[in-house]
C-alpha positions as CSV (number, residue, x, y, z in Angstrom):
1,X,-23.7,101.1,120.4
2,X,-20.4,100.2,121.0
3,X,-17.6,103.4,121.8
4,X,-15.6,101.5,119.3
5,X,-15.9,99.4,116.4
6,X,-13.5,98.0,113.9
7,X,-13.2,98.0,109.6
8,X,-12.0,94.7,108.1
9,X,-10.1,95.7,104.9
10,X,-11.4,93.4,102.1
11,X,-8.1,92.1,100.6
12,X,-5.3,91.9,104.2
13,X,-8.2,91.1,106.3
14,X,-6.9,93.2,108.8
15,X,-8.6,95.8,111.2
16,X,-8.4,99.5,111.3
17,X,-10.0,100.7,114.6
18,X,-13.3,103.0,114.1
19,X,-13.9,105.3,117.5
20,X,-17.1,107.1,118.2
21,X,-16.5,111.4,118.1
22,X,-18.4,114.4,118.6
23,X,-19.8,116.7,116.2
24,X,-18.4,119.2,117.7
25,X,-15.3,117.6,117.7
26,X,-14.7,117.0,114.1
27,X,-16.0,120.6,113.4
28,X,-19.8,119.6,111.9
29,X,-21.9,122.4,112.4
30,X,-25.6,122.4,112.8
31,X,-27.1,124.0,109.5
32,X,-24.2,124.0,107.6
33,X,-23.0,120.5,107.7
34,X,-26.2,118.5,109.4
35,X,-29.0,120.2,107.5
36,X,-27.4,120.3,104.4
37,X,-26.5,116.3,105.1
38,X,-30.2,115.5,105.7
39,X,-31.7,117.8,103.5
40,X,-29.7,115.9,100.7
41,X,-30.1,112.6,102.1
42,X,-33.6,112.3,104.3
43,X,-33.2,108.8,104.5
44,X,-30.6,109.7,107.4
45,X,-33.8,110.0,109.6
46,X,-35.1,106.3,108.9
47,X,-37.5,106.7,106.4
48,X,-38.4,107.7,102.8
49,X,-39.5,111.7,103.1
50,X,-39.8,114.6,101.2
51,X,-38.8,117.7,101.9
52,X,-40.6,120.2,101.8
53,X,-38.7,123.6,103.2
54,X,-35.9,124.3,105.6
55,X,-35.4,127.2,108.3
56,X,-38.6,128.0,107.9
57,X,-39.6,131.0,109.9
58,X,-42.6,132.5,109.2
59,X,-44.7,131.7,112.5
60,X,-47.0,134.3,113.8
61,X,-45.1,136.8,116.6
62,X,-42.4,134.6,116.8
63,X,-38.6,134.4,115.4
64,X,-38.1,131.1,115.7
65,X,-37.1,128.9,113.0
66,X,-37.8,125.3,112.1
67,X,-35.2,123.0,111.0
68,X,-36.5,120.8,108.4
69,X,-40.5,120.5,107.5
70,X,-41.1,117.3,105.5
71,X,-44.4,115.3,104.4
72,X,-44.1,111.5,105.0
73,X,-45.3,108.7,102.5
74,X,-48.9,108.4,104.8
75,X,-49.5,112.6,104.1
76,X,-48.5,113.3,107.6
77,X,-46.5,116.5,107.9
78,X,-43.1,115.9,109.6
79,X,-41.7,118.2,111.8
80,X,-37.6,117.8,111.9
81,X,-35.6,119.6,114.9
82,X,-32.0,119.0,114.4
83,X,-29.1,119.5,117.0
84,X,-25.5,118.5,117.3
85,X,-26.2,117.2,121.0
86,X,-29.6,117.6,122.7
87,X,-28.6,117.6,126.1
88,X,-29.8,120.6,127.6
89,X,-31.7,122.1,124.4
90,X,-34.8,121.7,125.4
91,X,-35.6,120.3,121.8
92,X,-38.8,118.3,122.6
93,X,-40.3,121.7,123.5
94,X,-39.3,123.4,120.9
95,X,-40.3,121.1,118.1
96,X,-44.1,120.5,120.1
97,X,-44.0,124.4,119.6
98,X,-43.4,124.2,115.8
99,X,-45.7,121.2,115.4
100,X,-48.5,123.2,117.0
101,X,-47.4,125.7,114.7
102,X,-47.6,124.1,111.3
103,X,-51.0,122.0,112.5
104,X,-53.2,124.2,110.9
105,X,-51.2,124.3,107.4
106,X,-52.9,122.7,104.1
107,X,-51.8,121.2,101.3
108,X,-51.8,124.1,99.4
109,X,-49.8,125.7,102.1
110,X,-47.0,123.4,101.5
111,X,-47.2,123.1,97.8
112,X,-46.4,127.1,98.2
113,X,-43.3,126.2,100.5
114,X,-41.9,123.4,98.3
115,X,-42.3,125.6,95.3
116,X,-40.2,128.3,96.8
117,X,-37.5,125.9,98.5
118,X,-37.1,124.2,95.0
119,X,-37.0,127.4,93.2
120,X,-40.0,126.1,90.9
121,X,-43.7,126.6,89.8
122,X,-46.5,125.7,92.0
123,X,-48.0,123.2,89.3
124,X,-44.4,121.5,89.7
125,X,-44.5,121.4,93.1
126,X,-47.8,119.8,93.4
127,X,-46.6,117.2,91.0
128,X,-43.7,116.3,93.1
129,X,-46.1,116.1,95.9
130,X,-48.2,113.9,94.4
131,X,-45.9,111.8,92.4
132,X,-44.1,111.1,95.9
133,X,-47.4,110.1,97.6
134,X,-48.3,108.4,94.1
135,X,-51.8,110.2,94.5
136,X,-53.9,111.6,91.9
137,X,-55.4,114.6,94.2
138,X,-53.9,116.7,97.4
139,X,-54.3,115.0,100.9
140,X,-56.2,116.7,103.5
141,X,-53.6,117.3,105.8
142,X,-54.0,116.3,109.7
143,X,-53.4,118.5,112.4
144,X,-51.6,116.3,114.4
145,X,-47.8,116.4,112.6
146,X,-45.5,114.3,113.1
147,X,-41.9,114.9,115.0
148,X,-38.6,113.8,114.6
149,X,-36.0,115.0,117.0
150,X,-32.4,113.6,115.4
151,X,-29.0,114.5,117.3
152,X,-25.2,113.3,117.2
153,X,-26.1,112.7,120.7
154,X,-29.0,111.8,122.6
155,X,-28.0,111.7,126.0
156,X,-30.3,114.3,127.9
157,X,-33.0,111.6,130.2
158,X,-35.2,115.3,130.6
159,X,-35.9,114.5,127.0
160,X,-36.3,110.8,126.4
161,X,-38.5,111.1,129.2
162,X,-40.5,113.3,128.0
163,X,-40.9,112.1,124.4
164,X,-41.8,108.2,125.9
165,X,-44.6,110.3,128.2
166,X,-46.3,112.0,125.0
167,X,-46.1,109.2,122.8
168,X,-48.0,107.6,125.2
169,X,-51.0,110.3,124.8
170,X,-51.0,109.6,120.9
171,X,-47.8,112.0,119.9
172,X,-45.8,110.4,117.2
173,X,-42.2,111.7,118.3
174,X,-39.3,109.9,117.6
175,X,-35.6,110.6,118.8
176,X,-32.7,109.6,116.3
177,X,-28.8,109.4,116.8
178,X,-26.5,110.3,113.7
179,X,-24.1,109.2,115.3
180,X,-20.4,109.9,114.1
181,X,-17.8,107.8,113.9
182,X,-13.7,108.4,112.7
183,X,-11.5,106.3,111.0
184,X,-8.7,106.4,113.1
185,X,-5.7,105.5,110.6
186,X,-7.2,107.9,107.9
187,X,-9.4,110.7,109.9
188,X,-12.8,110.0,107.5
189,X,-15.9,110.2,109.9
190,X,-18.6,107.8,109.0
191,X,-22.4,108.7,110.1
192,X,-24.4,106.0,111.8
193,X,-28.2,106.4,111.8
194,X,-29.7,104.9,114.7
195,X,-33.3,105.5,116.9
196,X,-33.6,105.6,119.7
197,X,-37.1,105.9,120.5
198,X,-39.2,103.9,119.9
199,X,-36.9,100.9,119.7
200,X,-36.7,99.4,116.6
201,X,-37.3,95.7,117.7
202,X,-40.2,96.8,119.8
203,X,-42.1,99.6,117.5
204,X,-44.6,97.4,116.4
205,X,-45.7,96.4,119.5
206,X,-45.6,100.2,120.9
207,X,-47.2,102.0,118.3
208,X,-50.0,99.7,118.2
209,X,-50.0,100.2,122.3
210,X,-49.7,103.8,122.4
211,X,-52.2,104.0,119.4
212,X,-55.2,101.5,120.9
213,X,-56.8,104.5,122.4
214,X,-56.1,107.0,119.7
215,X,-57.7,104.8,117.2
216,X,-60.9,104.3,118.6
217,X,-61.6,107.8,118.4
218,X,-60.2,108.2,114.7
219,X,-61.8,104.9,113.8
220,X,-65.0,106.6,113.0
221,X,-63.3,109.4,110.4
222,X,-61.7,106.8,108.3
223,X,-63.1,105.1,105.3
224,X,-64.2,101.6,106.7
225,X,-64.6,99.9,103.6
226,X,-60.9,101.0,102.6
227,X,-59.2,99.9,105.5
228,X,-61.4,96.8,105.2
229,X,-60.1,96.7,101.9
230,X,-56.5,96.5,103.1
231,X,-56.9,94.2,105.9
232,X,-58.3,91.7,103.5
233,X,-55.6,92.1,100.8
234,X,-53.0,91.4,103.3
235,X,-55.0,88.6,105.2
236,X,-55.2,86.7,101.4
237,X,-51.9,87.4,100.3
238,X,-49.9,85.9,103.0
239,X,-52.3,82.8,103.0
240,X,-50.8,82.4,99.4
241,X,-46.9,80.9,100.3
242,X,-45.2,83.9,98.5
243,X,-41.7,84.4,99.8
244,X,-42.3,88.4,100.1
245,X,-44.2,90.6,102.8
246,X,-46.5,93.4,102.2
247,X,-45.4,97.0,104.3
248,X,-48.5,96.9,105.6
249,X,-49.6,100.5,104.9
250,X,-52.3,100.2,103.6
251,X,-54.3,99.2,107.0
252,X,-54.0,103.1,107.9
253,X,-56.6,104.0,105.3
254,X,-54.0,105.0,102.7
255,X,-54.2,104.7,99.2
256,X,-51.7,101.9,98.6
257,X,-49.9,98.5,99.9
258,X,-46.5,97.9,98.9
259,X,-44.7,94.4,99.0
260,X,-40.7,94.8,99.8
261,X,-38.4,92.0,97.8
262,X,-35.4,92.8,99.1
263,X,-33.5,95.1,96.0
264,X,-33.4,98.8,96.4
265,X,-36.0,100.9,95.0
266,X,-37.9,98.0,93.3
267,X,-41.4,96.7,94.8
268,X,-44.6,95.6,94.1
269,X,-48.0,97.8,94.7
270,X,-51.9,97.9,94.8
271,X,-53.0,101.2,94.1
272,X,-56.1,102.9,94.5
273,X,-57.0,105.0,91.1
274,X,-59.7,107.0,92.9
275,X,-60.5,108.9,89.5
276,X,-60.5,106.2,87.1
277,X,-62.1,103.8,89.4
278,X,-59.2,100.8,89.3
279,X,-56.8,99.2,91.6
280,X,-53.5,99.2,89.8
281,X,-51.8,95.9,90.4
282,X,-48.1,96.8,89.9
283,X,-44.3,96.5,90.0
284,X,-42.3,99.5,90.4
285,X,-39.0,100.9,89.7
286,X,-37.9,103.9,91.6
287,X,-34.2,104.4,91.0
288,X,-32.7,107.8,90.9
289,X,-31.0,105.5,88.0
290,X,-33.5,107.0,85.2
291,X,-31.6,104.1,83.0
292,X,-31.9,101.7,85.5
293,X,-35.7,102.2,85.7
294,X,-36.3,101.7,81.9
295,X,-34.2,98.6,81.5
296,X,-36.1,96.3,84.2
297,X,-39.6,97.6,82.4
298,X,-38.4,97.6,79.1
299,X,-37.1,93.5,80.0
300,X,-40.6,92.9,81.9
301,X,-42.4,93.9,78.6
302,X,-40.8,91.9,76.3
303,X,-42.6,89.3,78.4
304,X,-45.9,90.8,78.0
305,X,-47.9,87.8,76.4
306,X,-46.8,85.6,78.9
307,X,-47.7,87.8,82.0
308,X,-51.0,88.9,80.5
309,X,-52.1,84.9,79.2
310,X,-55.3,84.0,81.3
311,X,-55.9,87.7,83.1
312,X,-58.4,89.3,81.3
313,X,-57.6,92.8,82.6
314,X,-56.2,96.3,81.6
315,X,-52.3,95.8,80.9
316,X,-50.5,99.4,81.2
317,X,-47.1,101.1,81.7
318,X,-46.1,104.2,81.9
319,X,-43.7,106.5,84.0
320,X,-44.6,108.6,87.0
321,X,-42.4,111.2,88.7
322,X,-39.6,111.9,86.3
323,X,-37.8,109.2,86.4
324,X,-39.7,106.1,88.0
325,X,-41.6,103.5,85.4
326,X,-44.6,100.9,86.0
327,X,-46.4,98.2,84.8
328,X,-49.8,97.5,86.4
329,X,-53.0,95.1,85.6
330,X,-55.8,97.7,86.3
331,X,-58.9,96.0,88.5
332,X,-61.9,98.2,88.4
333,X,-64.5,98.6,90.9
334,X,-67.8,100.7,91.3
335,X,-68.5,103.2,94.1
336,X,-66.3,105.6,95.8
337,X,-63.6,102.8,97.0
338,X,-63.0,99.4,96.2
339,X,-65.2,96.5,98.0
340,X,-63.7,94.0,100.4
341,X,-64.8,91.4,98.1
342,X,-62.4,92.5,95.3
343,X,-59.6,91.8,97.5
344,X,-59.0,88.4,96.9
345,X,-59.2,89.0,93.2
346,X,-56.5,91.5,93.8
347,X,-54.5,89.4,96.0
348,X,-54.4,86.7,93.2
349,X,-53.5,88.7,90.2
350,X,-50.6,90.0,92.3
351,X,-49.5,86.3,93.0
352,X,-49.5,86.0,89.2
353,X,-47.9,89.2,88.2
354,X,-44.9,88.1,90.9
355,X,-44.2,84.9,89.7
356,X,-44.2,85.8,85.9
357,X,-41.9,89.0,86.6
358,X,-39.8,88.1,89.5
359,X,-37.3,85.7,87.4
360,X,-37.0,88.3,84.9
361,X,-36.2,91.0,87.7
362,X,-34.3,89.4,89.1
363,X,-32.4,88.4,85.9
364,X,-31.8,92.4,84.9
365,X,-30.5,93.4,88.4
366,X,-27.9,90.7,88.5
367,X,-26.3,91.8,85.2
């Protein structure tokens, strides 16, 4: 990243020059100011997460205290070691400690911990839990967490080092810069998110790399026919010319495979309804915008004869979280998890459920 960088104002065209700072410089403190910032915002660290307590210290015989534990979309905890500038921290070491710690944790563990960071009941907190993993039952957690080592500077090779040499023994570690910036002519800093490791253009490539070994060993624990599933969901719908990807999530035995269209918190989903035995075939609406959320479903169903005309399945909607709204064909199956064979079916009710709601979506969110 460059040391400096310039703002176009929108109306003189000018410039106003942008120069990189220091934390430390600007005053930000470490719990105060960059726990507090990613606490509020964890998209900082690259991803969608939820968090589930911070400063946590209760580790057997020791006084040290974790930064940030979170859960990821895929029900992997994430361990979150924060620092204004790494070098000479000994971070990576002190985040494998907590990792190791919080391996042994489960899901009731950390509905416990979100209910007492959130100040609520234990029956909430299990609701946000599973309203963020859009799951019907607790995950059995791993005990191989995640880390995330984030810093306003990563500049210490001791660690970069070391996090490339686990990842390549199956550690998922990744190394952020939030990197400040000033605004020379008026003093505001703005905070640049960047990672370091593993690069962005190259993850792909890496994690399937670093994981080739890994997997054959986990291969055996995961439900075939589910993964199966996935790969043959994704395999039919990108042979069907739609202009939109799916994330691909799916192929790591999860529940669900979302397709990104390119508008913030909006996407289509297959979802596995382990309990009532049905993929839901969906679009969803996840705004913080409760208002936001109704209007697109509220202008999908006025549509409803059309979208349902020639698909003789289960039509819902309804709203999950508090604020998030649906609408989902339901494909049942028999057995534990849905058969490979169904996936083509799936694939093709999703074609149709995009190209009779797009237009309309995409009518609402340019109002």
């Amino acid at each position: 990243m460059p040391e400096r960088i310039y703002m176009v104002s929108p109306d003189s065209k000018t410039l106003s020059a942008v120069e990189a700072v220091g934390f430390l410089e600007i005053g930000v403190r470490e719990r105060t100011d960059l726990e507090r910032w990613v606490t509020a915002h964890p998209n900082l660290l690259g991803e969608d997460l939820l968090i589930i307590t911070t400063e946590f210290d209760r580790f057997d015989r020791s006084s040290k205290r974790l930064d940030i534990l979170a859960l990821d979309a895929d029900s992997k905890l994430v361990v979150v070691e924060l620092k204004l500038d790494a070098a000479g921290t000994l971070a990576d070491l002190q985040a494998i400690r907590y990792a190791a710690f919080c391996s042994t944790m489960t899901a009731e563990d950390i509905v416990q911990l979100l209910a007492a960071f959130s100040r609520c009941s234990e029956e909430d907190a299990r609701k946000k839990i599973l309203d963020f993993l859009r799951a019907e039952e607790l995950p059995d957690l791993d005990d191989r967490p995640r880390i995330i080592l984030a810093a306003g500077s990563m500049d210490d090779e001791e660690i970069t080092s070391c996090v490339l040499w686990l990842r390549n023994f199956g550690v998922d570690i990744t190394c952020m810069e939030l990197t400040p910036f000033r605004l020379v002519a008026t003093g505001q800093t703005l905070l640049v998110p960047r990672v370091i490791i593993p690069l962005p253009e190259a993850k792909d490539y890496l994690v399937q790399v670093e994981r080739k070994e890994v997997d054959r060993g986990q291969k055996a624990t995961r439900p075939k026919v589910n993964v199966e599933f996935w790969a043959t969901i994704g395999e039919v719908f990108g042979s069907l010319g739609l202009p939109f990807k799916t994330t691909g999530r799916g192929s790591s035995g999860g529940n669900y495979m979302q397709i990104t269209v390119g508008i913030r918190a909006l996407h289509y989903e297959w979802l596995i309804r382990k309990s009532m035995s049905y993929v839901g075939i969906a679009l969803h609406s996840e705004s913080s915008d409760e208002q936001r959320n109704h209007t697109i479903i509220e202008a999908v169903l006025a549509y409803k004869e059309n979208i349902t005309q020639s698909v003789p399945l289960e039509f819902a909607t309804g709203k999950f979280g508090r604020k998030w709204e649906h609408v989902e064909f339901r494909l049942p199956y028999e057995g534990e998890y849905p058969h490979p064979s169904l996936a083509p079916r799936a694939a093709e009710v999703m074609k149709l459920l995009i190209e009779r709601t797009w237009p309309i979506v995409q009518s609402v969110v340019k109002k």
